[in-house]
Backbone as numpy.savetxt, mean C-alpha at the origin, in Angstrom:
# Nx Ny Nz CAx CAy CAz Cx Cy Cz
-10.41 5.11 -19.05 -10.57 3.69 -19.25 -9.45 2.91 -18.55
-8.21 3.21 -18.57 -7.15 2.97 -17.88 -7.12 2.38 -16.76
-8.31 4.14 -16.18 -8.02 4.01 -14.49 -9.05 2.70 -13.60
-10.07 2.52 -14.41 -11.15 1.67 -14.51 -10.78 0.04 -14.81
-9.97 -0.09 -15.98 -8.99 -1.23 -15.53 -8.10 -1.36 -14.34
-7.42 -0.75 -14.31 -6.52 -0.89 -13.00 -7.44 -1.39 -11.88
-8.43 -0.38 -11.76 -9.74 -0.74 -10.41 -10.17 -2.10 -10.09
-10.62 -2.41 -11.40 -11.24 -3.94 -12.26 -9.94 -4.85 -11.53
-9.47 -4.91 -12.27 -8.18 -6.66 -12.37 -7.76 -6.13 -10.66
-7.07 -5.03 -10.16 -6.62 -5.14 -8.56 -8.41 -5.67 -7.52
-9.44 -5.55 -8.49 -9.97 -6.02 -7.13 -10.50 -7.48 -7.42
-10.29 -7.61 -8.71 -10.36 -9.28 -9.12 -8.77 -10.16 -8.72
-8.24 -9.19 -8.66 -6.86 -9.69 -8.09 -6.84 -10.04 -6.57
-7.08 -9.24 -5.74 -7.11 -9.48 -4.06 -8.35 -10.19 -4.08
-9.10 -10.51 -4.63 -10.64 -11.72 -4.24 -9.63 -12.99 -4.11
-9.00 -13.14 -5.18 -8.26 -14.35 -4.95 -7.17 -14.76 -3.96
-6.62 -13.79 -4.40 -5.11 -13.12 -3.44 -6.30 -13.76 -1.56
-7.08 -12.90 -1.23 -7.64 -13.34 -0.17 -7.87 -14.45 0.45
-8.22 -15.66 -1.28 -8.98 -16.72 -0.73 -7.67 -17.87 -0.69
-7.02 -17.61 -1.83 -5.95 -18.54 -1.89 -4.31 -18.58 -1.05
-4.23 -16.67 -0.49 -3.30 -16.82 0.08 -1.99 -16.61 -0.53
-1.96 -16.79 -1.93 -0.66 -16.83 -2.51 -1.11 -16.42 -4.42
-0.06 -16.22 -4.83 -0.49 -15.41 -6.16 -0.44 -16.29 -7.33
-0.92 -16.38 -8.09 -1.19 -17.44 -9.19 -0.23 -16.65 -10.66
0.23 -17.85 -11.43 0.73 -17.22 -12.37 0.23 -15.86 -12.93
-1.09 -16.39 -13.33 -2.09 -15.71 -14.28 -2.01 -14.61 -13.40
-2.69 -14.22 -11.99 -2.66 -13.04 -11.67 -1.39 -12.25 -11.76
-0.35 -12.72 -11.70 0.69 -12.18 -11.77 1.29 -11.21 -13.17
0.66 -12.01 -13.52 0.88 -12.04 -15.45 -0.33 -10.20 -15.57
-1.34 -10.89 -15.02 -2.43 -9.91 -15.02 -1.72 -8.33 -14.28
-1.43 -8.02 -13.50 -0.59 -7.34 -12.53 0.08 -6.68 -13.51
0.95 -7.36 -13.76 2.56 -7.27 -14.54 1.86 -6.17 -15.57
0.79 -6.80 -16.41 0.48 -6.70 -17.31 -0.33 -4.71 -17.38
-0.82 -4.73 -16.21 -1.31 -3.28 -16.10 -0.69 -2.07 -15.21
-0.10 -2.97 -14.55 0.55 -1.81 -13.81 2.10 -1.54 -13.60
2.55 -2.79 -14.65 4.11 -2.58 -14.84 4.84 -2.61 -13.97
5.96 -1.75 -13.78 7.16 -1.31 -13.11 6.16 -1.08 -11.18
4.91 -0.44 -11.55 4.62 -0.22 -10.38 4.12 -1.54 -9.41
3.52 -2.12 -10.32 3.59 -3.65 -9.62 4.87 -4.35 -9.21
6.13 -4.11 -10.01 7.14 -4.72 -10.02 7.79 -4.20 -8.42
7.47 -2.73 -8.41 7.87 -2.48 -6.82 7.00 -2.75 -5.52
5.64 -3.13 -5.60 5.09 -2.90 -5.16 4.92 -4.24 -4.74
5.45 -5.22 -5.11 6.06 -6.80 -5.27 7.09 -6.80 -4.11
7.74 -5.76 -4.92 9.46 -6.14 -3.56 9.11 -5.42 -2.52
8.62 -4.36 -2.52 7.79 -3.83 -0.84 7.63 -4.96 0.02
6.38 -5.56 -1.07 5.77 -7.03 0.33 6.63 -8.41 0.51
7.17 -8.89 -0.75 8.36 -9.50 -0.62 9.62 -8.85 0.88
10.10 -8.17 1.14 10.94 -7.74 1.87 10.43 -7.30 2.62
9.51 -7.25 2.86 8.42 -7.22 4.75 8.78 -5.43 4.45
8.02 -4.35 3.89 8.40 -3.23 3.94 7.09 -3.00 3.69
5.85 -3.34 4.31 4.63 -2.93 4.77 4.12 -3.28 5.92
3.52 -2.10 6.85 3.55 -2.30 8.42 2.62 -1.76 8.23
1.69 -2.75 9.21 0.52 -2.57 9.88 0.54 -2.05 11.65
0.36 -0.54 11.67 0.43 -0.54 12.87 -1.33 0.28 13.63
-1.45 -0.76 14.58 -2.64 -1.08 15.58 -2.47 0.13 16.70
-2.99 1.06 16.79 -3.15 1.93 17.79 -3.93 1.44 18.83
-3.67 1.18 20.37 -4.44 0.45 21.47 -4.64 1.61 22.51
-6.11 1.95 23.65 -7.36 1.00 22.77 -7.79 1.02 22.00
-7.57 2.49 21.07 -8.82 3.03 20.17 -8.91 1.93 19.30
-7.88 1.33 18.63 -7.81 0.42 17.22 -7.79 1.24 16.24
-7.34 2.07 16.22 -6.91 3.13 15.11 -5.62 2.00 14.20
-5.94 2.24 12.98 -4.99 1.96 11.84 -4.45 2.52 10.97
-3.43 2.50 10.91 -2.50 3.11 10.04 -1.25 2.06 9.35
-1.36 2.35 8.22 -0.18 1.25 7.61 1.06 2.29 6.92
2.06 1.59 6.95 3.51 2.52 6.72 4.17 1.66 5.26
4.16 2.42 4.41 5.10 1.54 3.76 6.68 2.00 3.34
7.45 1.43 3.82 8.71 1.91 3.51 9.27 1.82 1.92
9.53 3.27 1.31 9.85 3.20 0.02 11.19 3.32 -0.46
11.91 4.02 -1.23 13.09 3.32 -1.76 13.93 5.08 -0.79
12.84 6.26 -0.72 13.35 6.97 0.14 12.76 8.07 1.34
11.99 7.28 1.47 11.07 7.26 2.72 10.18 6.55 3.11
9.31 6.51 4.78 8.33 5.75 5.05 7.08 6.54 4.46
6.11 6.21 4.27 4.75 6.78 4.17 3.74 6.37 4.38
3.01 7.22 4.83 1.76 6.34 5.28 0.15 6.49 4.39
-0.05 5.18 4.95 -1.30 4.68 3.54 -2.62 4.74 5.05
-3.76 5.27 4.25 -4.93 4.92 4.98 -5.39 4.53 4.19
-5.57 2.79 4.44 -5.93 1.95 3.01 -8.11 2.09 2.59
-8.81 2.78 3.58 -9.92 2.84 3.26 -10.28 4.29 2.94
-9.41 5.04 3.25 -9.30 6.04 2.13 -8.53 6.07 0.79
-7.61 5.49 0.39 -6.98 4.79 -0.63 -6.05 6.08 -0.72
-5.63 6.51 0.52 -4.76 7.84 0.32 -3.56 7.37 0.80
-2.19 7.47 0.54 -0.44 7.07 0.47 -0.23 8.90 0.79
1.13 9.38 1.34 1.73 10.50 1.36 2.85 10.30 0.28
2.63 9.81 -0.77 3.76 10.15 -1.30 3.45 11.06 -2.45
4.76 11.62 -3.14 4.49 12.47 -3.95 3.93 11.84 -5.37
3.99 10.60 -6.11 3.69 9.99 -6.81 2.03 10.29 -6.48
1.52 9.74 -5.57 -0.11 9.97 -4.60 -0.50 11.60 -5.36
0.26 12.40 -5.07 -0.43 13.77 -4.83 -0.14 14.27 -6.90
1.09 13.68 -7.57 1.08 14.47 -8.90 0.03 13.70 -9.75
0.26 12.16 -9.35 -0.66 11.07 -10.90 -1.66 10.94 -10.38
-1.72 10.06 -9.05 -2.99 9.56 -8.42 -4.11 10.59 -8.14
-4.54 11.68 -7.64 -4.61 12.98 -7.79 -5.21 13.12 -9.43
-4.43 13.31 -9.89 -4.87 13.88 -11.19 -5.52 12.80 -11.89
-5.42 11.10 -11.76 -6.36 10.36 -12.58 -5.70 10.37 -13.49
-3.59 10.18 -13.67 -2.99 9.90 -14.42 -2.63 8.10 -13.89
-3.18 7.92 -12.48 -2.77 6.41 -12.14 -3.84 5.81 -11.48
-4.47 5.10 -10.83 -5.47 4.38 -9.93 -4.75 3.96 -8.80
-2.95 3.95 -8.59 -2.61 3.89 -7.13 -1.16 3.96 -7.83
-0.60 4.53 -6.82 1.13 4.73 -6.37 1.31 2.90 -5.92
2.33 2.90 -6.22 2.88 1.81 -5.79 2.97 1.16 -4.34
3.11 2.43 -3.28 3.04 2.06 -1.63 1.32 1.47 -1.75
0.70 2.35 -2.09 -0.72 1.52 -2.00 -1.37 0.35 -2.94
-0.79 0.18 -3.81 -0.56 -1.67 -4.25 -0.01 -2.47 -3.40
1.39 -2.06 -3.07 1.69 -3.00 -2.19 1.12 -3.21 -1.13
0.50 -2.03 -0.76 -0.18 -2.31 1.29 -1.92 -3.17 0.53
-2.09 -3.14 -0.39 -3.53 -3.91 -0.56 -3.20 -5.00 -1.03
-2.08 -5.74 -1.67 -1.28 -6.81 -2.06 -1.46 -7.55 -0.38
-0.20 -6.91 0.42 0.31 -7.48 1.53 -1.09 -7.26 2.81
-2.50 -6.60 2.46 -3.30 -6.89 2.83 -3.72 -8.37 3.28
-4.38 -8.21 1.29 -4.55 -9.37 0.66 -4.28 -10.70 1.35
-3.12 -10.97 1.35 -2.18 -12.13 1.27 -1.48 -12.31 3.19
-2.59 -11.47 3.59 -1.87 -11.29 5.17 -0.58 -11.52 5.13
0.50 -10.73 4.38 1.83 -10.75 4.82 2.50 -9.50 4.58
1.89 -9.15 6.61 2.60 -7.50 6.70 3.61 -7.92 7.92
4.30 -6.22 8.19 4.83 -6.75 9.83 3.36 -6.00 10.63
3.07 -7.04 11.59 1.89 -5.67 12.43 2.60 -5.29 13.76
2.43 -3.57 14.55 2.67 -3.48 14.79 1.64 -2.82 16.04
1.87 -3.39 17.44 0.94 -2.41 18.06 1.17 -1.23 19.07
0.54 -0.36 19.17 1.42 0.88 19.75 0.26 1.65 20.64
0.59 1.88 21.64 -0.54 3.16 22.71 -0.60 4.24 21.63
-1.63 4.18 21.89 -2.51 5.49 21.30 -2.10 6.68 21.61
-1.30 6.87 22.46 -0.18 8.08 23.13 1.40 8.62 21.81
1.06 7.10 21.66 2.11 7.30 20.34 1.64 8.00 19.32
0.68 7.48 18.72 -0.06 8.11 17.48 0.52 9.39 17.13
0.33 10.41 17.40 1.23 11.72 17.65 1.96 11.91 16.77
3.14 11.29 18.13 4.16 11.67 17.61 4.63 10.80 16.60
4.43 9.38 16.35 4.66 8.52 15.22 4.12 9.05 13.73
3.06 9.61 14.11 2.51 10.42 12.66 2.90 11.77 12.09
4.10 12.23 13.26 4.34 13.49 12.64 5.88 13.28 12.13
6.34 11.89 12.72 8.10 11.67 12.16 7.44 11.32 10.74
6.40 10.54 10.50 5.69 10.11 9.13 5.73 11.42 8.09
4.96 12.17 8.99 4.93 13.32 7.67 6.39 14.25 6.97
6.71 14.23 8.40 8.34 14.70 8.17 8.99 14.16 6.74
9.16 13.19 7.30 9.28 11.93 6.18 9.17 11.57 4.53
7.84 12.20 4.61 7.06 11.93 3.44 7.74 13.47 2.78
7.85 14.89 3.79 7.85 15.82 2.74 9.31 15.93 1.77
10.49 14.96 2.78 11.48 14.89 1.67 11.52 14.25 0.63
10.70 13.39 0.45 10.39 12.69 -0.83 11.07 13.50 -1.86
């Protein structure tokens, strides 16, 4: 029931978040209210520009990075999959409905306020394997 709320209010949350651009008490309150501490970081992520949108050219491949308190990781936000270890013990098991990197990257979706970044498709590579590196010291 939990995980089903969480689902509920984050996607009644970004409808607005989308249309209005900016966050309303109430949603905030709403947020606060279900996802706690993980909202609370997932706040200062997009607050402090520590979600990147980066544009692979030509393909248009996407990948978003979110930098966490001790590593980058990367979110494929239409798979709703993050590399972090939080992702693989709760989210995984259906002890959470999202890690905090992936609130924040659907927050700073939302609210178009990421850094974007665009990069040759030559990069991809090797940018995705300093990523994983990355992720396994978590």
């Amino acid at each position: 029931m939990a995980l089903l709320r969480e689902h509920l209010v984050l996607e009644q949350v970004i409808r607005d978040l989308s249309i209005q651009k900016e966050i309303s008490r109430q949603n905030w309150q709403r947020l606060r209210d279900v996802f706690g501490n993980r909202f609370t970081n997932a706040w200062r992520l997009v607050t402090e520009s520590r979600v990147k949108k980066y544009v692979f050219k030509p393909s248009g491949r996407t990948l978003w990075i979110a930098i966490g308190n001790s590593a980058e990781y990367m979110i494929y936000s239409h798979a709703g999959y993050c590399s972090c270890s939080d992702f693989y013990f709760r989210v995984l098991d259906d002890e959470k409905a999202y890690c905090y990197h992936l609130l924040a990257q659907k927050l700073a979706e939302s609210l178009d306020y990421f850094d974007l970044i665009e990069e040759d498709d030559e990069a991809y590579d090797q940018l995705t394997a300093i990523w994983k590196r990355y992720s396994i010291m978590d």
